[in-house]
C-alpha positions, 0 to 999 in steps of 0.5 A, spaced: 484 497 500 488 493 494 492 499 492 494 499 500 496 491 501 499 492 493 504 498 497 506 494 503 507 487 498 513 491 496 516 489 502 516 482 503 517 481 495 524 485 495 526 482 501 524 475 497 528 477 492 534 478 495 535 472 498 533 469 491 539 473 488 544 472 493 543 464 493 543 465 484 549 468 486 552 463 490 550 457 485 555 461 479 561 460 482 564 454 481 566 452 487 560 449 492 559 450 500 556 445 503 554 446 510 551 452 510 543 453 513 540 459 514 535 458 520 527 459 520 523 461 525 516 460 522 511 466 523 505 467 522 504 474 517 498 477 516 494 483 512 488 487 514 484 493 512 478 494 515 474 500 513 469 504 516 462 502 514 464 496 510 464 489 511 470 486 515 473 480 509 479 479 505 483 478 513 490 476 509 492 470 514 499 466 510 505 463 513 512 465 512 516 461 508 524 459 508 528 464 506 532 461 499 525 457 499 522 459 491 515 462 494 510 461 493 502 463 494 499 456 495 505 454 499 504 460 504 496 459 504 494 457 511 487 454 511 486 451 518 486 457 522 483 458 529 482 466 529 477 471 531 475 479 532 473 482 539 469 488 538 465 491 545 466 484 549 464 480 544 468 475 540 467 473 533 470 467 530 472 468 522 471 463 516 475 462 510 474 465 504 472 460 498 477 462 493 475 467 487 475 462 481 477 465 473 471 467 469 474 468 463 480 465 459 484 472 460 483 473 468 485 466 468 492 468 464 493 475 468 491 474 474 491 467 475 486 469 480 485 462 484 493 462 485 491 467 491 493 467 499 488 464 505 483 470 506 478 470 512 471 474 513 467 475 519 460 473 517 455 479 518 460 484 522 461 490 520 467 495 522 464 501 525 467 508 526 471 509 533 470 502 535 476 498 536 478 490 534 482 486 536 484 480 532 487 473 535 490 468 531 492 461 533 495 456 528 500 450 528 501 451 536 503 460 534 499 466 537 499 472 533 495 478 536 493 486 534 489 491 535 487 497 531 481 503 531 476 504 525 477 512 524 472 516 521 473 520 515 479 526 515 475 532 518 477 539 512 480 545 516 480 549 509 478 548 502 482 543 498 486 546 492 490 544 485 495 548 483 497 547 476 504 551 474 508 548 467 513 545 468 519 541 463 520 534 464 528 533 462 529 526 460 534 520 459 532 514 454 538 509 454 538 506 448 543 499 445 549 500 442 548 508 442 549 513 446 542 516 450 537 519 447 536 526 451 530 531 450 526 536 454 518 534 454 513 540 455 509 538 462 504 540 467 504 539 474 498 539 478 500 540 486 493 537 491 493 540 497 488 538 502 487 542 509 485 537 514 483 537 521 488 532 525 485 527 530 489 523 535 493 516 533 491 517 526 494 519 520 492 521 513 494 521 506 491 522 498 488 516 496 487 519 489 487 524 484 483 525 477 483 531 473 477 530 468 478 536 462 470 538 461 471 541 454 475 535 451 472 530 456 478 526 457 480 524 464 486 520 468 487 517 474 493 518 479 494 512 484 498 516 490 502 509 493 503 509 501 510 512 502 513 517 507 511 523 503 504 521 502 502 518 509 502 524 513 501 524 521 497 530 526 502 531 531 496 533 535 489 533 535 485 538 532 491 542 530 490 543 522 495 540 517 496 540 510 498 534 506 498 534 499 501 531 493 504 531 485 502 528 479 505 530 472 501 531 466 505 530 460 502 535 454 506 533 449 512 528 447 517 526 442 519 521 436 523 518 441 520 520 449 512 517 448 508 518 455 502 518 456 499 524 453 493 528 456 491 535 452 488 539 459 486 546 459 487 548 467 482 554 466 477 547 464 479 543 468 475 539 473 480 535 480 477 530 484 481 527 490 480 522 495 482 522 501 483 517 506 485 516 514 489 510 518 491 507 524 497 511 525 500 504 526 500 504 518 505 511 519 510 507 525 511 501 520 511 506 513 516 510 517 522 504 520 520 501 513 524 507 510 529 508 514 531 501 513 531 502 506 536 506 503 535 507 496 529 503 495 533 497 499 529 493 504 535 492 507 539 497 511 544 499 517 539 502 523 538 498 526 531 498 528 525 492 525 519 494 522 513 496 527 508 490 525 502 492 530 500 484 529 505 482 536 506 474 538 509 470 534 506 473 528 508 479 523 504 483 519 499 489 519 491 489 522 489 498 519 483 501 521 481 505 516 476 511 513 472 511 507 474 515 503 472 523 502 471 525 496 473 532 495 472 536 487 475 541 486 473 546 480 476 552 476 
């Protein structure tokens, strides 16, 4: 879940910046216009992900703010909202969250843990699969409403596999007052295909990928991040598909390219992989965000809005989500 609101973030944080650099900009010139206001329509904005099996907690429900506003967290938090869970006919009102609190001097300085956005929970219920929840949240005179399905875990069509093949990795250091530093740094790509059974209004992705030397013992860990390429729908139910996914091991380096080295042999090379199913409403919103973000920009010129599945006067995504099946796959 926190790799899933870490991805979406991204976009509410590009689109900050823009504004913030744009009025950066205008404050350099040397001339000074007066008169000029962009309009704010405030909205509600929420992120959720309830997961199968688990408790339903950490509803993110915050407020947007003026668009050349500085952000920040404690100004977007929202502590006094009327909102609630429907499952089966029944409504079940959520509470705020009391804040995580730093325990130690270093969660204090890097994480500043209780600098933290209003999260809600709903006391004693648990999401469970192939139900469906409805959330409804009204604050300051706003209604934000959304739906989602607790989908179960991704159905295997075939047996998952890791394809190793070496592959040189070309790189180009710049560096000050000097021409680039160039070099090829011998690597291993691992491919990881999983074969899954698609099921209606759901998509899948690899959540994870480790590959763990059972010689050397040394093992790493590759978080897969929510894209297009990663986040793969069914285009029918029942209808196998693959979804698969890239991770590069680096075998050796250089005096001036220092990656993180990881000495494997694939012969003894234990893979794990842990995949996960959505709401589909996740791949609407990945897919539109794309195509409004040419070459990582969080704008462009389709056209086309986001598609939130929070609708009313709110913003925002409310995902079901599997637990994840955790594959090995061995020599």
């Amino acid at each position: 879940m926190k790799s899933f609101l870490r991805s979406i973030s991204i976009a509410l944080v590009g689109i900050v910046t823009f504004f913030v650099g744009a009025w950066m900009l205008q404050s350099c010139r040397p001339t000074t216009v007066t008169g000029v206001e962009l309009t704010h329509r405030e909205q509600i904005v929420i992120y959720a992900s309830l997961i199968g099996g688990e408790p339903i907690k950490n509803i993110q429900i915050t407020h947007t703010l003026p668009p050349l506003d500085t952000f920040n967290v404690e100004r977007s938090r929202v502590e006094n909202a009327q909102a609630s869970i429907t499952v089966d006919g029944t409504s079940y009102p959520l509470r705020l969250q009391a804040r995580v609190v730093p325990t130690t001097t270093i969660d204090s300085l890097n994480f500043n843990l209780a600098n933290q956005p209003s999260l809600y929970e709903a006391p004693g219920l648990t999401a469970q699969v192939g139900k469906s929840y409805t959330l409804q949240v009204s604050w300051n005179g706003k209604q934000a409403t959304a739906t989602t399905r607790i989908p179960a875990e991704p159905t295997l069509s075939a047996d998952a596999r890791v394809v190793w093949r070496p592959e040189p990795f070309r790189y180009v250091v710049p560096r000050e007052r000097s021409f680039p530093a160039s070099g090829i740094a011998p690597s291993m790509l691992a491919t990881v295909i999983v074969p899954v059974l698609a099921r209606q209004g759901e998509a899948y992705r690899i959540e994870s990928f480790v590959a763990r030397d059972t010689v050397s013992r040394l093992s790493t860990t590759s978080q897969i991040s929510v894209n297009t390429n990663t986040l793969i729908g069914g285009s029918a139910a029942n209808m196998p598909m693959n979804i698969q996914s890239q991770t590069r091991f680096f075998l050796r380096g250089d005096s001036v390219f220092k990656p993180i080295i990881f000495a494997l042999s694939t012969a003894t090379t234990v893979s794990v992989i842990r995949v996960i199913a959505h709401d589909d409403a996740l791949l609407n919103f990945i897919t539109t965000q794309a195509r409004n973000s040419p070459n990582g920009s969080p704008f462009g010129n389709s056209g086309q809005n986001p598609l939130w599945n929070v609708t009313g006067e709110g913003i925002g995504l409310f995902i079901g989500q599997s637990r994840a099946l955790q594959l090995t796959v061995r020599p």
